[in-house]
C-alpha positions in Angstrom: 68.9 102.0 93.2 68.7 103.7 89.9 72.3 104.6 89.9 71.2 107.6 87.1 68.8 109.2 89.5 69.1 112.7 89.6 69.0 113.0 93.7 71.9 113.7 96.2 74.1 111.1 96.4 74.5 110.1 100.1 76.4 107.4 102.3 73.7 107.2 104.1 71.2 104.2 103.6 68.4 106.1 104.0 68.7 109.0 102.1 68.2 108.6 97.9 71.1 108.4 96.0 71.5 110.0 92.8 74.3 110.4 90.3 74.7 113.4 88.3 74.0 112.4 84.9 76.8 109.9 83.2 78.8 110.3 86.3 79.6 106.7 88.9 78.2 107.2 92.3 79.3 105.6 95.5 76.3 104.5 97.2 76.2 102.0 100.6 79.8 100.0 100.3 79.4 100.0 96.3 80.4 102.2 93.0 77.9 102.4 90.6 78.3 103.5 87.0 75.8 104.5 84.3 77.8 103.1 81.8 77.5 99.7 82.6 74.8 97.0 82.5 73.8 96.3 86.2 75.4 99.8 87.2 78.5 98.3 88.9 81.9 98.7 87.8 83.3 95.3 89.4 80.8 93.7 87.2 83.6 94.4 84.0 86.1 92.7 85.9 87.2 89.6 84.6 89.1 87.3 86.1 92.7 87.2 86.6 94.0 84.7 84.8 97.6 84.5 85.7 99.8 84.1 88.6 101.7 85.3 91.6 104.4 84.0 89.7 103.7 85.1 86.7 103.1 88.7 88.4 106.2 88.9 89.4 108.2 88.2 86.4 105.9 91.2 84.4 106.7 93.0 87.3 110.7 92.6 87.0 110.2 93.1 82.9 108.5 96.8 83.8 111.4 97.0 86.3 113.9 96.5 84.3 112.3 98.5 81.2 112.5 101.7 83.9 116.3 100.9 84.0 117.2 100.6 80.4 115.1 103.9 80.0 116.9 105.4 83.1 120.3 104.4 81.2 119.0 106.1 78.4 118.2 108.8 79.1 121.9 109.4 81.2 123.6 108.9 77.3 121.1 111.3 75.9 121.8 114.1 78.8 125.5 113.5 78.4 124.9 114.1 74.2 122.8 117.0 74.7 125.4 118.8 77.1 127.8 118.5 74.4 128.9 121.3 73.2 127.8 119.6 69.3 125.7 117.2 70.3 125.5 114.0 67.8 122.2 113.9 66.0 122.7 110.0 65.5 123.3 109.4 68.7 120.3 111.4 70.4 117.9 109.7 67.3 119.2 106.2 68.7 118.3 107.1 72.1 114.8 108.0 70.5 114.2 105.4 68.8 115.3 102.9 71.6 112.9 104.7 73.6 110.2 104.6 71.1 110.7 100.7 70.9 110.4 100.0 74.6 107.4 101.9 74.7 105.6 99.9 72.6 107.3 96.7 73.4 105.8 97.5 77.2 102.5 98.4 75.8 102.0 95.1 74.3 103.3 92.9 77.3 100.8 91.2 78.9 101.4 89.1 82.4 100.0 85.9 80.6 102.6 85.9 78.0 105.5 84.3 80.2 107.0 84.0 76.7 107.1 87.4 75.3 107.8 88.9 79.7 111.0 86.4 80.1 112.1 87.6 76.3 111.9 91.5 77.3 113.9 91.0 80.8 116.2 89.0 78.8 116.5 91.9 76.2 116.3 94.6 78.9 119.4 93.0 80.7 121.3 93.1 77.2 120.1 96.4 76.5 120.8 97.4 80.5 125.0 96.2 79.5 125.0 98.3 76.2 123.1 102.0 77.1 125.5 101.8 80.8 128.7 101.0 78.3 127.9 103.7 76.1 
């Protein structure tokens, strides 16, 4: 199959299969993709290299990141309904924000390290933004 044919694309085995230009194309059971050597997009996926366990903690870290922000975001309603709201406050709520974003950007589920340190920092954060 030349997944950059110009044909109908069709489920069916017998019928030619054609992409429109640049564009992936299912085609019998498999996506194929221009962009990429043999046409497959599986054929980019590497393997995973960490594990259930390991899964799990990154997926308690985003968990409790989503909580802190939740708490966050309760301090920065409650400043903005104010009726004179506290620049400070609202620019910590920003910037707290800002840092989590890019905290969770660089997490990674192979870095048990750097995942137990941001649940560990998400509970302390979790006790301050809920006491504020």
């Amino acid at each position: 199959m030349n997944p950059t044919d110009t044909s109908t694309a069709s489920d069916d085995p017998g019928q030619p299969v054609v992409a429109v230009q640049d564009q992936p194309v299912y085609h019998e059971g498999r996506l194929f993709h221009p962009g990429f050597p043999d046409g497959s997009l599986v054929s980019r996926v590497q393997p995973r290299t960490w594990t259930q366990q390991d899964s799990v903690n990154y997926e308690v870290a985003q968990e409790t990141t989503n909580q802190v922000l939740g708490a966050i975001s309760a301090v920065r309603g409650r400043e903005e309904n104010k009726p004179q709201p506290d620049q400070q406050i609202l620019d910590e709520c920003h910037a707290a924000c800002l840092a989590l974003a890019q905290r969770d950007r660089a997490l990674r589920p192979t870095d048990s390290a750097a995942v137990a340190a941001a649940i560990e920092s998400n509970q302390q954060a979790l006790t301050h933004w809920r006491n504020r």
